[in-house]
C-alpha positions in Angstrom: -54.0 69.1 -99.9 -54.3 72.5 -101.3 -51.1 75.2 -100.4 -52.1 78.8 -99.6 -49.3 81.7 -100.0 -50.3 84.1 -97.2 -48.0 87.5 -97.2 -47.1 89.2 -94.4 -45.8 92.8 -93.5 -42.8 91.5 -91.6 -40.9 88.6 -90.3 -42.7 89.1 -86.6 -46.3 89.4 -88.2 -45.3 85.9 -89.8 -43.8 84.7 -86.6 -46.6 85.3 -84.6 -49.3 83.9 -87.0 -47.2 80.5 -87.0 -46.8 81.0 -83.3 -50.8 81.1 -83.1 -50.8 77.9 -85.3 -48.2 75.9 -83.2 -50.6 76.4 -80.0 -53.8 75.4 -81.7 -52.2 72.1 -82.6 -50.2 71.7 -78.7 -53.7 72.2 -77.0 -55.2 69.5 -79.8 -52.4 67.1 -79.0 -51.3 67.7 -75.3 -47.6 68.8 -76.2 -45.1 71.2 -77.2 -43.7 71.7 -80.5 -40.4 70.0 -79.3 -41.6 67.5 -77.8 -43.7 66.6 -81.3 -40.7 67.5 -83.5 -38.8 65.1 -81.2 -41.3 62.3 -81.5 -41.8 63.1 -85.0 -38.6 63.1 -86.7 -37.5 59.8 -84.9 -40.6 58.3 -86.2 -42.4 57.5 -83.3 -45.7 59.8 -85.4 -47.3 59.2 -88.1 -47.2 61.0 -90.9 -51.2 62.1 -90.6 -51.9 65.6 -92.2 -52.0 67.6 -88.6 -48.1 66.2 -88.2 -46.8 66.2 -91.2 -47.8 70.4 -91.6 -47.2 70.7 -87.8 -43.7 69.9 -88.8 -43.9 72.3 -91.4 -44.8 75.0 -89.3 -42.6 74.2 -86.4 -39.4 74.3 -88.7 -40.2 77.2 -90.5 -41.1 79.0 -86.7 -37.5 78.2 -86.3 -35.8 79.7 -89.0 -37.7 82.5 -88.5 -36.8 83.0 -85.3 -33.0 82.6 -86.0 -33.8 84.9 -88.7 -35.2 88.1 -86.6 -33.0 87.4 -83.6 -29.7 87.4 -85.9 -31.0 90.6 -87.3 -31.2 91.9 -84.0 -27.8 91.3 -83.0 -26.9 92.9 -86.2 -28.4 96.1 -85.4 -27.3 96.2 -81.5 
């Protein structure tokens, strides 16, 4: 499996691109996110390819997300 380093212009540009990401793979497997990370990290998945960077993507959706909105209530 070969990494990519994409840039983006800010934290929201990458939020939404991983946002866009998460959906493709709900609609493929009939789930949310938490639902899979739930499944997932109490090993009820396998560790195919799809999961394994699912869970990749759904974490670092996450911290982003903590990221922007702790920067909001910063600035507020």
């Amino acid at each position: 499996m070969r990494k990519e380093k994409i840039e983006f212009d800010s934290p929201v540009d990458a939020l939404v691109s991983i946002a866009k990401r998460l959906c493709i793979y709900e609609n493929k497997y009939r789930m949310t996110s938490e639902e899979f990370s739930n499944k997932y990290f109490n090993g009820k998945l396998d560790d195919s390819v799809d999961f394994v960077e699912w869970a990749n993507d759904y974490q670092h959706f996450i911290a982003l997300r903590q990221d922007i909105e702790g920067q909001l209530r910063n600035v507020a």
